[in-house]
N, C-alpha and C positions, 0 to 999 in steps of 0.2 A: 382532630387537631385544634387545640387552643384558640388559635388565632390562623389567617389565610396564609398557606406556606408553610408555618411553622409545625414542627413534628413533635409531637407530644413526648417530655422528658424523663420517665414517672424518676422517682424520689433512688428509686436502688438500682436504677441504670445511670442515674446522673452521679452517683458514689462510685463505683468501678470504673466509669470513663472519667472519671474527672482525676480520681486515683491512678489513672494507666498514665492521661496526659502528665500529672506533675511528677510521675516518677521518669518519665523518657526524656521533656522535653523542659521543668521545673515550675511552668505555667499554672498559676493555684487558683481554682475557682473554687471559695467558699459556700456554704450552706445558702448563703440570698443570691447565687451567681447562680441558681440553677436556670432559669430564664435565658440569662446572658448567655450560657454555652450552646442551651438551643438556638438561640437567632443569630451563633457565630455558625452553628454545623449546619442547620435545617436545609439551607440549600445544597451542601455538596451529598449529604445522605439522599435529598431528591436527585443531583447528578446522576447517583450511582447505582440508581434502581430500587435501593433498598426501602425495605417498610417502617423498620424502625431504628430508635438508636443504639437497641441490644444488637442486633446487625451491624450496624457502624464498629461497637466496640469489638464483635467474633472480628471483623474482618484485620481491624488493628492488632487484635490478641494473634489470631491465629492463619490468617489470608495468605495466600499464595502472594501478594502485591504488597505486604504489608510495607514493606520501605518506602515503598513509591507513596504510601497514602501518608505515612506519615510526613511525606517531605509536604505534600498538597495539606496536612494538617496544620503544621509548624507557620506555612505559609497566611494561613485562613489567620493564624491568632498570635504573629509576631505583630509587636507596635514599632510603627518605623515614623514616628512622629521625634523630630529631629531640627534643628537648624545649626548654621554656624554662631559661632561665640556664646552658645550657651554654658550656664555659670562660668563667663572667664574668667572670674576671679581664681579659680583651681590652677587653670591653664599659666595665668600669670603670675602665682605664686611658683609652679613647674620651671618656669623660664627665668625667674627673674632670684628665684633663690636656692631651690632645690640643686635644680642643673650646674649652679657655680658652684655650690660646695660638691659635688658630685667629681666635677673633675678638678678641685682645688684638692680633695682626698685621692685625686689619682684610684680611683676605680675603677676605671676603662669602659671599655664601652657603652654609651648612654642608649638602654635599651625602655621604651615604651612601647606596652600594651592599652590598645585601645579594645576591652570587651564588647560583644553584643554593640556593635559600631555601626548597624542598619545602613545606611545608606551612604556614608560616610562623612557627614559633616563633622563631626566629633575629631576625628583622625587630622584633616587635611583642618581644622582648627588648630589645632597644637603643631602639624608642619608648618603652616603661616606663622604663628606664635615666634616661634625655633627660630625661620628664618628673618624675620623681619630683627630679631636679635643678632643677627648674624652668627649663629649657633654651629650652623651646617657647613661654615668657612672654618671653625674655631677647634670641633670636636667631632668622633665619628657616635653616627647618630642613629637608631635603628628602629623604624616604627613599625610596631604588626597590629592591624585591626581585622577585628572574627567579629562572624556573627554568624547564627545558625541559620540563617535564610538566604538559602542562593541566590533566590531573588533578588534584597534588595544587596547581595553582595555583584550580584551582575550590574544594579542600575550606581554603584560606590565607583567599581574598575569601569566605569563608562566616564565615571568625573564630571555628569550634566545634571545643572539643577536649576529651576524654575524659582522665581521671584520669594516664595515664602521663606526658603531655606537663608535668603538674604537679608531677613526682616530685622535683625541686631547687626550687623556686619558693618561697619563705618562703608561709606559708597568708595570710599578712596583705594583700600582694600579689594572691593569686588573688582575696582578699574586694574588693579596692578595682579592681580593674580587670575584671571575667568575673563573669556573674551563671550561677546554674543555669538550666540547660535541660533538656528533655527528653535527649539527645544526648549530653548534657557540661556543658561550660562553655563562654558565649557571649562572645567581645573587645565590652567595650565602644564604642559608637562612638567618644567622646573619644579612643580607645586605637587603633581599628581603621582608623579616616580620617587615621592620620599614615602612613600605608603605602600606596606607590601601585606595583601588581603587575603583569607584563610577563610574557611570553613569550617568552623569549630561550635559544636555542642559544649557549653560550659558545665555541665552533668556527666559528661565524659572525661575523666582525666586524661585517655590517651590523647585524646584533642590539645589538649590544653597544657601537657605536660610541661613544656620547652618553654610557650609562650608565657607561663604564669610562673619563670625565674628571672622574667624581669623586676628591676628595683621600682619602677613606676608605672602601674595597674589602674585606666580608668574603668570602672565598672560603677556607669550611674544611671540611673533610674531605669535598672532593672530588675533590683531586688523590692520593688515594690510589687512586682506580679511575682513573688514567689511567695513561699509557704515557708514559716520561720525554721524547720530541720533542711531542707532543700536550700538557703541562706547559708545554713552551719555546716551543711557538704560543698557548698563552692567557697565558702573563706577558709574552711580545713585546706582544702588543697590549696589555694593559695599562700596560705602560711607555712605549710611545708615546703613550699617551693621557692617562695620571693625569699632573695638575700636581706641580710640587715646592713644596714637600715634598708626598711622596702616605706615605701610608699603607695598607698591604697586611697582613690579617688572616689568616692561616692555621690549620688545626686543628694541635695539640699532637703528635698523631702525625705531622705533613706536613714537609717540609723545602725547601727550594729549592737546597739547598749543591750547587754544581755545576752548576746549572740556569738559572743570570742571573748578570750583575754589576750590573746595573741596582737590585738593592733590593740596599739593606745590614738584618745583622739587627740588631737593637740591642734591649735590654734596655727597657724604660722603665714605670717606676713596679712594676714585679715581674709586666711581662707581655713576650712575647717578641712585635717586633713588626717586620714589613720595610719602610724605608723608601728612599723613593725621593730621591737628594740632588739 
């Protein structure tokens, strides 16, 4: 071993398993990430008795448990780094311009996707957003947020979250919507009942099918851990599915340039936004 704990990766075991993970789960670990995957795995392959990590991958390729490890995989190397109001410029472009022409065109139901939503501040962001517009009085509203990790999709439907997740949040905000708790702070139900939470692989279309013919898709700073064809297989499906005009949300760091001609990026109200004509 390299180093204490860690399990030695050689170079053509870390090709196959790095290749297994981003085809199941979209997760791309490049040529200088060989390292990084070993000091993500090294302890669960010590868990599980094994010796090495061509063992890890038979057990993923071919194991009798193979679902179950994958779910303990997906767990090990999802990023649930997350808070409320992040980039609200999107959120308040959503609200403040998108949504009125939405139901000024008589399109009916105002349907948002919140992708790969970890824990759920993202989701119960743009329900505050909504209501504080008085949105939810106005028009019918429909929000779904997935994420592949039941995990943090258990700690999202629990609605408690500890002081970090509040670190942009105006405090007036926290006071009207999340009471203390032992734990954190608890979403109130008025706040927490407009989010309805899935389980969904974004590599899977039958996951995603329904969800991805909404007109408003956020899916942000997730495409920075994928691999640029893995990118081109979740906006294909979204673009065969989202109506026009669709609207597609990305994080600030992500880009699509080169990636589709299906969304255009445009500008709108001083948020960068792709949509679909």
């Amino acid at each position: 071993m390299p180093e204490s704990g860690l399990i030695e990766l050689p170079i053509g075991v870390f090709i196959i398993l790095r290749d297994i993970i981003r085809e199941r789960i979209g997760v791309s670990f490049e040529d200088d990430k060989r390292e990084l995957l070993a000091s993500k795995l090294s302890d669960r392959v010590h868990d599980l008795g094994l010796k090495s990590f061509l063992d890890y991958y038979y057990r993923l390729k071919y194991g009798s448990e193979a679902d179950e490890e994958w779910r303990q995989l997906t767990e090990l190397l999802s990023v649930q780094e997350t808070y409320f109001w992040r980039e609200f410029d999107q959120v308040r472009v959503l609200v403040d311009v998108l949504i009125p022409a939405h139901v000024a065109a008589g399109r009916g139901t105002i349907r948002i996707w919140s992708a790969a939503c970890a824990t759920g501040e993202e989701p119960l962001s743009i329900a505050m957003a909504l209501m504080e517009a008085g949105w939810f009085d106005r028009a019918d509203i429909e929000i779904c947020a997935s994420d592949v990790s039941p995990a943090a999709l258990e700690k999202a439907k629990a609605g408690i979250y500890r002081e970090r997740s509040f670190r942009v949040l105006p405090t007036s905000l926290r006071e009207k919507y999340f009471s203390p708790v032992d734990k954190g702070w608890q979403a109130a139900p008025k706040l927490h009942g407009q989010v309805r939470y899935i389980c969904a692989n974004l590599l899977e279309p039958a996951d995603t099918i329904h969800l991805a013919a909404a007109p408003f898709i956020f899916c942000r700073n997730v495409f920075i851990y994928f691999s640029v064809p893995t990118i081109n297989r979740v906006i294909r499906h979204f673009a065969d599915r989202m109506p026009r005009p669709g609207h597609l949300f990305v994080g600030a760091s992500e880009s699509l340039y080169r990636t589709t001609s299906a969304f255009d990026l445009e500008e709108i109200g001083g948020a960068f936004v792709y949509v679909k004509q």
